[in-house]
C-alpha positions as CSV (number, residue, x, y, z in Angstrom):
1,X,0.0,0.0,0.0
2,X,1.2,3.5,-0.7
3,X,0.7,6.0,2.0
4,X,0.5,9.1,0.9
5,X,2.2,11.7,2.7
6,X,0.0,14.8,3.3
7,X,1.8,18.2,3.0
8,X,5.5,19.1,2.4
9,X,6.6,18.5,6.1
10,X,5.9,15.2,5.8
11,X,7.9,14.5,2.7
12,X,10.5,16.7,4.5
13,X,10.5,14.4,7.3
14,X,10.8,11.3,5.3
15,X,13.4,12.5,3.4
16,X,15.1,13.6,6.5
17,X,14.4,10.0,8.5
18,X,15.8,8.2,4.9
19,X,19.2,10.1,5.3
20,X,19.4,9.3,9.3
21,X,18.9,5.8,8.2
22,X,21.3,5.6,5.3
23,X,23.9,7.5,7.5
24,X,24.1,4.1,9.5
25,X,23.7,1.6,6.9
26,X,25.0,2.7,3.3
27,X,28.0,1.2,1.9
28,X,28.7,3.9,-0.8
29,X,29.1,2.4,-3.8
30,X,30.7,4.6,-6.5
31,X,33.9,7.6,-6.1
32,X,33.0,10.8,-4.4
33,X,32.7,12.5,-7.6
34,X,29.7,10.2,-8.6
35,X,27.5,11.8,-5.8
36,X,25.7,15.2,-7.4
37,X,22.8,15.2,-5.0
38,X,22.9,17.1,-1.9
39,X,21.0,14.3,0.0
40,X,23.9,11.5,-1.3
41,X,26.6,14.1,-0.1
42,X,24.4,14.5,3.5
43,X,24.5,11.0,3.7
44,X,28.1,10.9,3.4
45,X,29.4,13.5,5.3
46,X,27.0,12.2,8.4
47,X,28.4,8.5,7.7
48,X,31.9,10.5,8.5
49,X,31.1,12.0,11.3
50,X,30.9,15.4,9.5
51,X,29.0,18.5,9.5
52,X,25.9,17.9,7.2
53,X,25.6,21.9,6.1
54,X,26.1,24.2,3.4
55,X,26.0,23.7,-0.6
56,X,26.9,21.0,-2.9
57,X,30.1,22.7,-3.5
58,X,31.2,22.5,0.1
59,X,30.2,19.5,1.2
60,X,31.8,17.8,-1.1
61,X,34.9,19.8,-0.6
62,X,34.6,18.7,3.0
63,X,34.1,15.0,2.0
64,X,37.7,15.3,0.1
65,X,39.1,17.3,3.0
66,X,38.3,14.9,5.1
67,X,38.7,11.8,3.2
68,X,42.6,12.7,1.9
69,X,43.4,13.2,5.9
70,X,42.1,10.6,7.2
71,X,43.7,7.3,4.5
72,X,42.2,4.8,7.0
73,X,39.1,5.4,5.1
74,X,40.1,3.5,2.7
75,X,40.3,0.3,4.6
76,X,36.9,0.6,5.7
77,X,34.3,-1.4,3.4
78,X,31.8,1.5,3.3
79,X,34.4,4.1,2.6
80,X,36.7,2.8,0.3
81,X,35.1,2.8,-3.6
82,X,34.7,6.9,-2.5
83,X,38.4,6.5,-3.1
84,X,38.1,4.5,-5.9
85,X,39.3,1.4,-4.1
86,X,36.4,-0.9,-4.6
């Protein structure tokens, strides 16, 4: 059955409770650069432990930041095709 949501909070919500769950559970699948949408690069940045503000631009800048100080990222199953080490 499809529930339909009933104003624009409420896909807000969802949207928001899909990230907090994908934060947890997502291995990413594909390198940083294959992530456009804001709500992938949310999702990633939370999965890091990072701030989960500002623009597309940023976040993914932040993703990189992070990502080329932090090489032990790379051994981590989630993490490591954002390096391209699938």
């Amino acid at each position: 059955m499809i529930h339909e949501l009933g104003s624009p909070w409420d896909v807000v919500e969802a949207s928001y409770l899909r990230i907090e769950e994908d934060i947890k559970m997502t291995v990413f699948d594909g390198s940083l650069t294959s992530y456009k949408r804001k709500d992938d690069l949310v999702t990633i940045a939370g999965a890091l432990s990072l701030p989960r503000d500002r623009t597309v631009v940023e976040l993914t800048a932040r993703i990189k930041e992070h990502l080329a100080v932090n090489p032990d990222c790379a051994n981590q199953p989630r993490f490591a095709a954002l390096l391209g080490n699938k």
